[in-house]
C-alpha positions, -999 to +999 in steps of 0.1 A: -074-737+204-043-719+214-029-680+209+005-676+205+016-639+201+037-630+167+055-605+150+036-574+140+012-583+167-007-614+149-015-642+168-019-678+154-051-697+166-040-738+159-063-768+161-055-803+151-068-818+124-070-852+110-047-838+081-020-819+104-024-789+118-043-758+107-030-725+115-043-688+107-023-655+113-039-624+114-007-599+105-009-561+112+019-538+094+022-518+123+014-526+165+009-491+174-004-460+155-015-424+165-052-417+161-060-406+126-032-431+110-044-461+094-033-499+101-033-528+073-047-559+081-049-594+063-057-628+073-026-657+064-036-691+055-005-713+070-022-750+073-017-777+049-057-770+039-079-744+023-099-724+040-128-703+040-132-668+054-153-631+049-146-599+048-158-594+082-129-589+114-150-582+147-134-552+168-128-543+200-115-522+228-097-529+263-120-506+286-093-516+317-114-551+326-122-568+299-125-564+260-159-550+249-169-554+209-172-518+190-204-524+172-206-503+138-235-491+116-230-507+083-230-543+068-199-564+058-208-580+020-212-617+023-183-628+002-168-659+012-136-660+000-113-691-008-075-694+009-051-721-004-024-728+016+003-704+025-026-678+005-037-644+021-069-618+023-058-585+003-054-560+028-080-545+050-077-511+064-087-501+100-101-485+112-134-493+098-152-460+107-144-427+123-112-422+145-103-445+169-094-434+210-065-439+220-063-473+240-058-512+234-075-529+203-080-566+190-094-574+163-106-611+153-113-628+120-126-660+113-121-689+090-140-721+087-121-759+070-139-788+061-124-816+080-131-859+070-172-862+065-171-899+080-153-884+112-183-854+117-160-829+124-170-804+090-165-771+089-140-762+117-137-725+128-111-713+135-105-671+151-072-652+145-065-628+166-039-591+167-037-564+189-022-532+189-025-498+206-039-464+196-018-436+211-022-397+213+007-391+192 
C-alpha cells in the first residue's frame, strides 16, 4: 500500500487487485482551520469495486516525533455501509469532541473489498488517510 498526497489534503491508499486497482480518498473541505471551526470529512470510493466501510475515522495528533491516536469517550454505531464505485460517505464533521489544540492532525478511515474466493485474498483493507493543521487563528 502506497500514500500519495491530494488536493484538500486526502491521500489515496492503492492496492492491486485481481480486478484492477482499488483506490480510496479521504477528502477534507478545508487543510487548515482555527480551533473552534469545523472540518468536513468523507470517504471516496474510486476503484472499479464496492467497498465496505463504518462510521468510524481513527484520530490523531503530531506531538513533534511521531503521531499518537486521540482516544475519545464514546462509541462509533456499527453500521457498515456499502460504496459503489465512484460512491462517497455523507459528510462527517470533526472534530468529534471538544476543541481541538492547535497542531498537526491525521485522520484515517478504513474500508474492506472482497477480492476472488479461489485466490484467498477476501476482504482486503484498505486505510485512507488526510491531514491538516489546527491554528490559533
Amino acid at each position: 500500500m502506497t500514500g500519495s498526497p491530494l488536493p484538500h489534503g486526502g491521500a489515496v491508499s492503492r492496492l492491486n487487485t485481481p480486478d484492477g486497482q482499488t483506490v480510496i480518498e479521504l477528502v477534507l473541505d478545508k487543510r487548515s482551520i482555527t480551533a473552534g471551526e469545523q472540518l468536513a470529512v468523507r470517504l471516496v470510493n474510486r476503484s472499479d469495486v464496492p467497498l465496505m466501510t463504518g462510521l468510524p475515522i481513527r484520530e490523531m495528533r503530531w506531538n513533534g516525533q511521531r503521531w499518537v491516536r486521540i482516544e475519545r469517550l464514546g462509541v462509533w454505531p456499527a453500521i457498515g455501509i456499502l460504496l459503489k464505485p465512484g460512491q462517497s460517505t455523507e459528510a462527517q464533521t470533526w472534530p468529534f469532541g471538544g476543541l481541538p489544540e492547535p497542531g498537526r492532525y491525521r485522520l484515517t478511515k478504513p474500508a474492506t473489498y472482497e477480492g476472488h474466493p479461489e485466490r484467498r485474498d477476501v476482504d482486503r483493507e484498505l486505510v485512507a488517510t488526510a491531514t491538516f493543521e489546527v491554528t490559533d487563528g
